[in-house]
N, C-alpha and C positions, 0 to 999 in steps of 0.2 A: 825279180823272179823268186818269191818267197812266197811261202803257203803256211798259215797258222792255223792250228787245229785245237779246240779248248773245250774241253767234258771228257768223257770217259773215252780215251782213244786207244785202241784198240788194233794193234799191226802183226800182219806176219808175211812173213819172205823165206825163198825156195833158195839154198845157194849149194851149187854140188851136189843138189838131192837131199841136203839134209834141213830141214823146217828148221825157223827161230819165230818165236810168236814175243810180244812185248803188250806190256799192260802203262797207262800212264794218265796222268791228268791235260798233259798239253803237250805240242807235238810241234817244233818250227821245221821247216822244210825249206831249205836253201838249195835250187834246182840248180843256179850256174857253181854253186860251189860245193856240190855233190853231197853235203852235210845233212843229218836229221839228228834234230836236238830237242832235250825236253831237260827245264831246269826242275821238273819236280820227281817226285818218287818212281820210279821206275822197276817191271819187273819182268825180267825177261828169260826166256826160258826156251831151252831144245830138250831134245831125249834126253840126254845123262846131265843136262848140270841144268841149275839157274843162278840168277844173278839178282840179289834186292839191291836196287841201290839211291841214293837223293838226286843222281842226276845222271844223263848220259847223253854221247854225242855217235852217232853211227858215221864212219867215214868211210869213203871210195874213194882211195888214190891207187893209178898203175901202177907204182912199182910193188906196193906192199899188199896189194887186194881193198878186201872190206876188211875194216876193224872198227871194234866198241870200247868209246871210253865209259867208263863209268867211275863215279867217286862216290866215296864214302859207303863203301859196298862189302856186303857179304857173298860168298861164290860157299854152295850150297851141289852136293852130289846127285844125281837122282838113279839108282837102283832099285829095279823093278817098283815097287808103288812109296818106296823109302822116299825119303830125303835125309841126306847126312850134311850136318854142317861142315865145309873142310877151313875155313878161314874167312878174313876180313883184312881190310887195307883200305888206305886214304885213297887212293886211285888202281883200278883195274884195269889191264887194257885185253881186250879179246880178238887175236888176229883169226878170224876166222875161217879160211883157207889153210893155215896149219894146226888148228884144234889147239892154240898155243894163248896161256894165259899168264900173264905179268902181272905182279901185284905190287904194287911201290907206295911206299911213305908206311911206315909202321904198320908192317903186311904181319899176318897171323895165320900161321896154316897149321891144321890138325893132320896127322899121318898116322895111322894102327896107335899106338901108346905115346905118342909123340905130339909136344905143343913144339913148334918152330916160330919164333920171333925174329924177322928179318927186314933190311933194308930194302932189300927187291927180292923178288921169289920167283923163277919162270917156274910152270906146270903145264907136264903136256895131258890133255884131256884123257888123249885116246889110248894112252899108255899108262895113266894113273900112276904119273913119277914126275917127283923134283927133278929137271933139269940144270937148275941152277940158284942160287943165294947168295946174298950180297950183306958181309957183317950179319951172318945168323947165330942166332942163341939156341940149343937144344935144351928142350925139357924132358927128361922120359920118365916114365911107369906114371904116366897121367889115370 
C-alpha cells in the first residue's frame, strides 16, 4: 500500500485550522504505515515559518500527533511579507500540534544579536523563545 509521486508535487494539509503547503520533486506515500517521504529537496511552509531542506518524512503516530522530520535544513521566519533566517541543523523535527521545533546535530539559531551554536535546541513557534539547549555556545553583538 505505497503510492509514488515523481515531478513537481505539490501538497497541502489543514491540521487545527492552521494550513502547511510543501513544494518537492518526489513524494512516497506509505498508507498502512502512515509515513510521507521525499528524499529530495523539500520546501515547506505555513504562516510564520518555513523550512528548506534535502529531505523529509511527515509522521502520524497517537501518542505524539503529526511530526516533520526534515535534514539538513534551514528553519526560516516569516513576518508579514519578511523572511528572517533563524538557524540550520543536520536534522529538524517539527511536532506540529505543539508548534514545537527541535534542531539536533550542529543546530544554529540566530536570536536579536545573538548566533547560538548547539547540540539540540527546542524552539516554540508561537512564543518565539528558546525552550531549551543542549551543550550551547553563545556568540553576541553579532
Amino acid at each position: 500500500n505505497e503510492m509514488i509521486l515523481r515531478g513537481e508535487v505539490v501538497g497541502r494539509f489543514n491540521l487545527n485550522g492552521e494550513v502547511f503547503n510543501f513544494k518537492t520533486d518526489s513524494l512516497n506515500c506509505n498508507l498502512l504505515g502512515k509515513s510521507i517521504t521525499s528524499k529530495d529537496e523539500v520546501i515547506f511552509e505555513a504562516e510564520s515559518f518555513k523550512i528548506v531542506a534535502s529531505a523529509m518524512e511527515i509522521i502520524q503516530k497517537a501518542q505524539e500527533g503529526a511530526k516533520v522530520l526534515f535534514w539538513n535544513a534551514n528553519l526560516n521566519q516569516i513576518v508579514s511579507d519578511s523572511v528572517i533566517f533563524k538557524g540550520n541543523a543536520n536534522r529538524i523535527e517539527l511536532f506540529l500540534l505543539q508548534d514545537l521545533v527541535v534542531m539536533d546535530g550542529n543546530a544554529v539559531f540566530y536570536e536579536d544579536n545573538m548566533k547560538i551554536n548547539s547540540d539540540e535546541l527546542h524552539y516554540d513557534l508561537n512564543t518565539d523563545r528558546i525552550l531549551r539547549s543542549v551543550n550551547a555556545r553563545i556568540i553576541n553583538n553579532l
